[in-house]
C-alpha positions as CSV (number, residue, x, y, z in Angstrom):
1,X,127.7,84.7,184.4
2,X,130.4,82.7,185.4
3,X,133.3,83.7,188.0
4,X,136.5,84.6,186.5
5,X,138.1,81.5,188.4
6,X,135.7,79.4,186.6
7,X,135.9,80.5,183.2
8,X,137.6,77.4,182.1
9,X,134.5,75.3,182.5
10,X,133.0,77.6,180.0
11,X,135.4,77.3,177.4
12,X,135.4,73.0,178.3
13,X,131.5,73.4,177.5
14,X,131.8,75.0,174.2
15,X,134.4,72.4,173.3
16,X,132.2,69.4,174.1
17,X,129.6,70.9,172.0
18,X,131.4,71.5,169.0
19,X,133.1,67.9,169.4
20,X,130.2,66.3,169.3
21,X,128.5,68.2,166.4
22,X,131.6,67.6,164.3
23,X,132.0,63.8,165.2
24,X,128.0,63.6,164.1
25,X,128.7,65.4,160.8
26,X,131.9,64.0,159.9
27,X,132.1,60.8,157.9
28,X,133.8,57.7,159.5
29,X,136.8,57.2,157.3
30,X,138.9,54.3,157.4
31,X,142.1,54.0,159.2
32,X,144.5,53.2,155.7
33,X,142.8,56.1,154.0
34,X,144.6,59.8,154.3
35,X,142.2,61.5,156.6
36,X,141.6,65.5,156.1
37,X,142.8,68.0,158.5
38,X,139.0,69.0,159.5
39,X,138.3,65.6,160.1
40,X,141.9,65.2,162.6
41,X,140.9,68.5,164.5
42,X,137.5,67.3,165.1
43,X,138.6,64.1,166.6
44,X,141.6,66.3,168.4
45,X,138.9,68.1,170.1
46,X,136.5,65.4,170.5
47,X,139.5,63.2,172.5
48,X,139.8,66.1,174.8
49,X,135.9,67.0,175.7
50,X,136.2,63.2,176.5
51,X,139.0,63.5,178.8
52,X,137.6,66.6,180.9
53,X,134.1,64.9,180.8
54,X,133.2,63.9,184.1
55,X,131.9,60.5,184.6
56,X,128.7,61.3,186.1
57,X,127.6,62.7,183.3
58,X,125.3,59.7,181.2
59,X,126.7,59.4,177.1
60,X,124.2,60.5,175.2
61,X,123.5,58.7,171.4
62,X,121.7,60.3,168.7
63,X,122.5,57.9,166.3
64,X,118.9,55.9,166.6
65,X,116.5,59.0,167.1
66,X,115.6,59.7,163.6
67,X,112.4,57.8,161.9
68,X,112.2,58.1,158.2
69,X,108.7,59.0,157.6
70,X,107.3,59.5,154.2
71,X,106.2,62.5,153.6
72,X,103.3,61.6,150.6
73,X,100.8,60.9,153.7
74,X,99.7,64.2,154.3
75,X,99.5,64.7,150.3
76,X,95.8,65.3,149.6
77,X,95.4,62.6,146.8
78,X,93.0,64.1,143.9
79,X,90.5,62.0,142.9
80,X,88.6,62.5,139.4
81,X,84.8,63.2,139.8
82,X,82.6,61.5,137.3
83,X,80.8,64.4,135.0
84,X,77.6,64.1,136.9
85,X,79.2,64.3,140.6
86,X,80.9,67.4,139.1
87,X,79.4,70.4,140.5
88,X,81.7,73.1,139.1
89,X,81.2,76.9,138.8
90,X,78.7,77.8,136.5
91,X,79.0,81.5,134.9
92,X,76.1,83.3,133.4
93,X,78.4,84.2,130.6
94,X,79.3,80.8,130.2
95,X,75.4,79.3,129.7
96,X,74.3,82.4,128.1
97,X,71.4,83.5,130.4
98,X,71.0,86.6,132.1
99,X,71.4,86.1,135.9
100,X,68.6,85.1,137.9
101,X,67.4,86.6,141.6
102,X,69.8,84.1,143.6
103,X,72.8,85.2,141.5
104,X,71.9,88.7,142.1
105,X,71.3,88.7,145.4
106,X,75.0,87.4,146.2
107,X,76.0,90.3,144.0
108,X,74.4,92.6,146.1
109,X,75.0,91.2,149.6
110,X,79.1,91.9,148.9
111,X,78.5,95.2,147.6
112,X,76.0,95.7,151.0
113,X,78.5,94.0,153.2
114,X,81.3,96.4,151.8
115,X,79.6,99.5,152.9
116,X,78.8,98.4,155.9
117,X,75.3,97.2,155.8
118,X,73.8,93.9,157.0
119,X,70.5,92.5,154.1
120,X,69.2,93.2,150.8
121,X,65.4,93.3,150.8
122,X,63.5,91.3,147.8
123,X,62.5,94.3,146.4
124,X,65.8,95.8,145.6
125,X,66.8,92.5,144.1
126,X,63.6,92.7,141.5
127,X,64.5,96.2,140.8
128,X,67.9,95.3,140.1
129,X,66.8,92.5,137.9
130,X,64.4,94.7,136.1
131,X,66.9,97.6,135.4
132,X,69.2,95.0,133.6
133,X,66.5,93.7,131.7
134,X,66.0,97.0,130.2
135,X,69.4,98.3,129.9
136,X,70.1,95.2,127.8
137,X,67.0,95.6,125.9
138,X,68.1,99.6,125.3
139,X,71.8,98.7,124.5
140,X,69.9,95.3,121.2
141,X,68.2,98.2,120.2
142,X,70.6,100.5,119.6
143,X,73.2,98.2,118.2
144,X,70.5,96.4,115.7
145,X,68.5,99.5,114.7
146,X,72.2,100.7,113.3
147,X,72.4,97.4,111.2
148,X,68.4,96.9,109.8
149,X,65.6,99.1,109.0
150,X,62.7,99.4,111.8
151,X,59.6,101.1,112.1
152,X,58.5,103.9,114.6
153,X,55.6,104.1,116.9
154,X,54.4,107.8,116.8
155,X,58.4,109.1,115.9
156,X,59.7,107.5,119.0
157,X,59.3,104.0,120.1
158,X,61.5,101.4,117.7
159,X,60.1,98.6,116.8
160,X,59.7,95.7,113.5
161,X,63.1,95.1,113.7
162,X,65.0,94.1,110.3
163,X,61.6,94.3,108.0
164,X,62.4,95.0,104.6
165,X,62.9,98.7,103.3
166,X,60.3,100.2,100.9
167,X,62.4,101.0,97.5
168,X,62.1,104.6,96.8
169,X,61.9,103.9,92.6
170,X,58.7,102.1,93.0
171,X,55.4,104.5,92.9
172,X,53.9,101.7,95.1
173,X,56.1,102.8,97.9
174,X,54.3,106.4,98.3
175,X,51.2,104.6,98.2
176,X,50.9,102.3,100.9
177,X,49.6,103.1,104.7
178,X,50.7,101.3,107.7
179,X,48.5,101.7,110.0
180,X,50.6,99.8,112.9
181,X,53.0,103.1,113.3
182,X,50.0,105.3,114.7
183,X,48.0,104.8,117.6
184,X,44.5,103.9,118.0
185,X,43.3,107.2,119.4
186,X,39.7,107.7,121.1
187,X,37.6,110.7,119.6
188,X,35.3,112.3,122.4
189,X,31.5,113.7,121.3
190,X,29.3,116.4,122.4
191,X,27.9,114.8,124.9
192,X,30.8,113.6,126.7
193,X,30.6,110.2,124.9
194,X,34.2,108.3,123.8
195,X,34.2,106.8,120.8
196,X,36.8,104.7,119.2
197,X,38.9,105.1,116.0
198,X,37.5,103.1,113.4
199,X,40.3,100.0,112.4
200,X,40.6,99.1,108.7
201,X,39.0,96.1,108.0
202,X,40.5,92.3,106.8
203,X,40.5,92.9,103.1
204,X,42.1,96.8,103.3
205,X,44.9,95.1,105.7
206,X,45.2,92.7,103.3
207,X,46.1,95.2,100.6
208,X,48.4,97.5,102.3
209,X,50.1,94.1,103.4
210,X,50.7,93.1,99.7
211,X,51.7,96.5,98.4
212,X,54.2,96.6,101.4
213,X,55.8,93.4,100.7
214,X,55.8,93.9,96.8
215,X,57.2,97.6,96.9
216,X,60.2,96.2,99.2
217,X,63.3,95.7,98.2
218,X,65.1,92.5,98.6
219,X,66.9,91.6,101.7
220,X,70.5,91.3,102.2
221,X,72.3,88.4,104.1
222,X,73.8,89.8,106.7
223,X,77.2,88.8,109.0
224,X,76.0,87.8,113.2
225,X,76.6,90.5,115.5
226,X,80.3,91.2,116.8
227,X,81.6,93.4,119.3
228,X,82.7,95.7,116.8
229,X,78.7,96.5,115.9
230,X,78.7,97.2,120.4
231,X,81.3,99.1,120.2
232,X,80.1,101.8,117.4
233,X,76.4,101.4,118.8
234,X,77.7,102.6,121.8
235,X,79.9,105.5,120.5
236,X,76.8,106.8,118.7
237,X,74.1,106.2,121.5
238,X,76.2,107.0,124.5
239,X,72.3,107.8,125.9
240,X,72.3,104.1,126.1
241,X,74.0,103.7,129.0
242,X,73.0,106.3,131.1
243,X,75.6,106.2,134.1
244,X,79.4,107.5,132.8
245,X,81.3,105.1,135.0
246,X,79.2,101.9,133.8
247,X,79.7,103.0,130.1
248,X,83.4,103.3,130.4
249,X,83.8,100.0,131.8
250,X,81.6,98.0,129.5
251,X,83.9,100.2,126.8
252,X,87.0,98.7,128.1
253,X,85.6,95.2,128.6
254,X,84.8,95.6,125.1
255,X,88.0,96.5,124.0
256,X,89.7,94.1,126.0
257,X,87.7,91.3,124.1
258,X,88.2,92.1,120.6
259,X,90.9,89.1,120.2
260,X,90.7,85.9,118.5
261,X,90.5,82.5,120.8
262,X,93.8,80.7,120.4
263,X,93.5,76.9,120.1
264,X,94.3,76.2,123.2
265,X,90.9,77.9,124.3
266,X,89.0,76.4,121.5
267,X,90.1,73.0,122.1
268,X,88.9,73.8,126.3
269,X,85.5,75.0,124.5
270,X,85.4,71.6,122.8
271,X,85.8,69.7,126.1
272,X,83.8,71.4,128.0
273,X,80.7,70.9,125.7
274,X,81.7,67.1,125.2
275,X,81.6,67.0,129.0
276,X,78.3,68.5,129.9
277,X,76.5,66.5,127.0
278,X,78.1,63.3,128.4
279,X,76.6,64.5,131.9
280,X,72.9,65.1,130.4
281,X,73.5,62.1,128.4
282,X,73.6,60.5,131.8
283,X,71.2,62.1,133.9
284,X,68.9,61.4,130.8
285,X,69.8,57.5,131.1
286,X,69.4,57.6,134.5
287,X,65.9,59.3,134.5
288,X,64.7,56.9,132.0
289,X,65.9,53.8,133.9
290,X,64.2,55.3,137.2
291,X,61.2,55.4,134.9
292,X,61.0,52.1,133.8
293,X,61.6,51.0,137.4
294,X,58.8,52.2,138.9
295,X,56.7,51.0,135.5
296,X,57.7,47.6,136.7
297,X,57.3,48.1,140.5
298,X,53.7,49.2,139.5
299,X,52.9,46.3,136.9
300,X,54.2,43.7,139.6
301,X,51.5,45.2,142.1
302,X,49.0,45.2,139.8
């Protein structure tokens, strides 16, 4: 930008610049000590910008500018909560309840809000809830009618869960009725009249109830229910879960959690329960002190 005639001005500029950054970054040695030959060319070109400075131009000082400032001010400082001012994340899986309507509806309202809807109505939630209800109830009885005996309603519906199995060796066996594994059907007349079946009376239910129990055989004790009982229930009743893409991911999920906590986890387990009981512990305390507050309030009035 500058004339040919004035190019030296440039070239003074550039010098004054890089005098003064090297006299601010160089370390004032003393005069007895062997100085470097950086050190001698900086103050080589620092003596000439100062002798082709002109002296209307003010000296500038940037040796008082900078301000320590401590940087742990802006630091957000983490304060521990006392257990009942803790209001953490609470996961169904964790408490071991099924969700409930609220927890449901935020469910849905991401899915909804991801496909470009804007509400869930309460009816859709309650439809939701009840489809869970009974693909969980489907998916118990599959898994436990594979590990106990269980009687059948009319061939089809499951029911009496783990109830002893008659022994085949015993006569007894062949001759006892249970009457609870037919239904109570109507007979109609001739004249358009419905009567109902006759039901045994006290003293024959009585009967078939003790030649049940005695023709039984004696029950087993039996290990809790693991994953691994899920998992083969689920390979052999893949009716269970009627949609493909939902069956293959509780599969995997499955899969995935056949392992064995490490103690690391078991000894976060182990906190966590101290925890919460130290919380209702409290809230229990504080309830009861509440209590006996008002008991007094209302005894002093009295």
């Amino acid at each position: 930008m500058l004339p040919m005639q004035s190019m030296n001005l440039h070239n003074e500029f550039l010098l004054a610049i890089l005098g003064k950054c090297q006299s601010l970054g160089s370390v004032v040695a003393s005069k007895d000590s062997h100085m470097p030959a950086h050190s001698i060319a900086s103050q080589r070109l620092l003596k000439r910008a100062k002798m082709k400075r002109k002296t209307g131009i003010p000296k500038t000082s940037y040796q008082h500018r900078f301000v320590p400032y401590d940087p742990l001010k802006h630091v957000p400082q983490v304060a521990s909560k006392s257990p009942e001012e803790e209001c953490g994340l609470v996961f169904a899986s964790r408490e071991m309840t099924l969700p409930d309507l609220s927890i449901i509806h935020g469910r849905m309202l991401v899915a909804v809000w991801e496909n470009g809807m804007d509400d869930v109505q309460d009816n859709a939630i309650r439809l939701v809830s009840l489809a869970m209800e009974n693909l969980l109830k489907n998916i118990l009885t599959v898994v436990l009618s594979r590990r106990n005996s269980y009687k059948t309603r009319e061939n089809r519906f499951r029911y009496a869960m783990g109830c002893p199995l008659p022994s085949v060796f015993l006569r007894n066996s062949t001759l006892s009725h249970d009457y609870s594994m037919e239904s109570e059907e109507t007979s109609v007349t001739s004249q358009g009249q419905v009567i109902p079946s006759i039901k045994p009376s006290a003293e024959v239910a009585e009967i078939d109830a003790i030649t049940q129990i005695s023709s039984h055989n004696k029950q087993q004790c039996k290990y809790p229910v693991s994953l691994f009982d899920v998992y083969k229930g689920l390979q052999v009743y893949k009716s269970a879960i009627p949609s493909h893409t939902v069956y293959t991911m509780a599969m995997e999920n499955i899969i995935s959690k056949m392992w064995h906590p490490s103690n690391e986890d078991l000894e976060q387990e182990t906190l966590y329960h101290r925890e919460r009981q130290i919380r209702d512990q409290k809230k229990y305390d504080n309830s009861c002190f509440t209590n006996l507050n008002q008991k007094d309030k209302l005894y002093n009035t009295t």
